[in-house]
C-alpha positions, 0 to 999 in steps of 0.5 A: 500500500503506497503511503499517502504523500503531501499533496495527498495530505493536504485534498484530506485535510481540505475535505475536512476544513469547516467552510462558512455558510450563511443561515437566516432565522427571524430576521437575522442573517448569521454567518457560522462555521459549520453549525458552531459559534455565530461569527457576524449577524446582520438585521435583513432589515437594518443590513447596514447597522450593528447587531451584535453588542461587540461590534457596537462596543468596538465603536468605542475607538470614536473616543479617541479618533472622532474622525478617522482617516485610514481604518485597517480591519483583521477579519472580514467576517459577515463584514459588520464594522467593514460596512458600517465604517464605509457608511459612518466615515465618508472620508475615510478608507477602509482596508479589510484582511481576510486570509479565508477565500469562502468568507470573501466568497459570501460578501454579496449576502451581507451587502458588502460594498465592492471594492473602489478607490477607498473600500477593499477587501484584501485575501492575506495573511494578515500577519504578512500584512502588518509586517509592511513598513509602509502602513500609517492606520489611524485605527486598526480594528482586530477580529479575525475569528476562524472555526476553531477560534482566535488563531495563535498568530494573531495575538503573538507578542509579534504580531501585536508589535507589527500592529502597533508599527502600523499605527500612525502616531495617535492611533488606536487597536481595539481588539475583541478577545472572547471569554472562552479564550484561556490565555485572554489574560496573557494577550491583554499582558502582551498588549500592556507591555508593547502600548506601555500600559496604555489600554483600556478594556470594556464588556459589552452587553449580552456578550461574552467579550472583553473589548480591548483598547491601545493608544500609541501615542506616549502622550495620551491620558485620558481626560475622563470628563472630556471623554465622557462629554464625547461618549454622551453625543456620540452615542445619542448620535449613533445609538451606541453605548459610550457612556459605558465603555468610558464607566468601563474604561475608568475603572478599568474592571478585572478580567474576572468581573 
């Protein structure tokens, strides 16, 4: 019997490998790996809002860049933040990376714009992506889930130092790290370190997430009634819930709470 070889290794593998599929229940359009986790949601009759409390939580970035230029998005998901992005900052552009071709496949069930002179959608590794030197994102938004969770490349000691080189000079990371993830504790650690202990965290409603923030500029301190005036109209504004992550924010909670 002839032993299997690499190539024949690799057709086994990829005949076992969870694709995305969309699945419509009251109203809802979810995007789920296999019959698991709900990756991204979208209101059929809202396509263009976000229905999941996280993403509504990742918004919190407004705080410190009400006026974004460049966003840089790691994972594409159901597109959520990509479209609403594209949407709330008429002037920005929007960069989105996903390593998975079959997400990229189902953009057109989620209403994902097409691509043009300041909306893409870039099929990469993202980790070779950030390595770039010539990358300036004002906001760099990570939630690049696949089936079997939070990859490990993404939340390298690394990766995380490629991203804060790729930030301009006042920017900011919001990353979405999830309950179920054992070393949270360790990726919010590497975090503290790389942005010298500039990050705040906030846990969004109904939601098993913790959202992180990381500013990079060594100047920054938060202001927190300055903040909290800006969290107050930009989410009577956006229906977003800021006062929240700025309560969160201050008091900076324990991973446990």
């Amino acid at each position: 019997m002839t032993k299997p070889g690499l190539s024949d290794l690799v057709n086994i593998l990829e005949d076992y490998r969870v694709t995305p599929g969309v699945h419509d229940q009251d109203g809802v359009r979810c995007l789920r790996f296999g019959g698991g986790t709900v990756q991204s949601a979208m209101r059929i009759s809202a396509p263009f809002e976000l229905d999941l409390s996280y993403t509504r939580t990742m918004m919190g970035f407004l705080l410190f860049n009400t006026a974004p230029r460049d966003i840089l998005l790691v994972g594409l998901g159901g597109g959520s933040l990509s479209k609403y992005c594209h949407r709330r900052f008429p002037q920005a552009r929007i960069t989105t990376l996903e390593i998975d071709p079959d997400v990229i496949a189902l953009r057109d069930e989620f209403l994902i714009p097409a691509d043009d002179e300041r909306f893409r959608v870039v099929q990469v590794d993202a980790c070779e992506y950030l390595a770039r030197s010539d990358l300036q994102a004002d906001v760099l938004l990570l939630d690049g889930y696949d089936a079997a969770g939070l990859p490990d490349r993404l939340c390298s000691k690394s990766f995380y130092s490629n991203c804060w080189q790729a930030l301009s000079a006042h920017g900011v990371l919001v990353a979405n790290l999830w309950n179920g993830e054992p070393k949270r504790a360790v990726y919010l650690d590497r975090l503290n370190g790389i942005f010298d202990g500039r990050v705040w965290w906030s846990k969004p409603d109904d939601s098993n997430s913790l959202i992180v923030f990381a500013v990079k500029s060594a100047h920054y301190y938060p202001q927190w009634s300055r903040l909290m005036a800006t969290a107050l109209a930009l989410g009577a504004r956006d229906r977003l819930d800021l006062p929240r992550v700025v309560n969160d924010m201050r008091r900076r909670p324990e991973l446990g709470d």
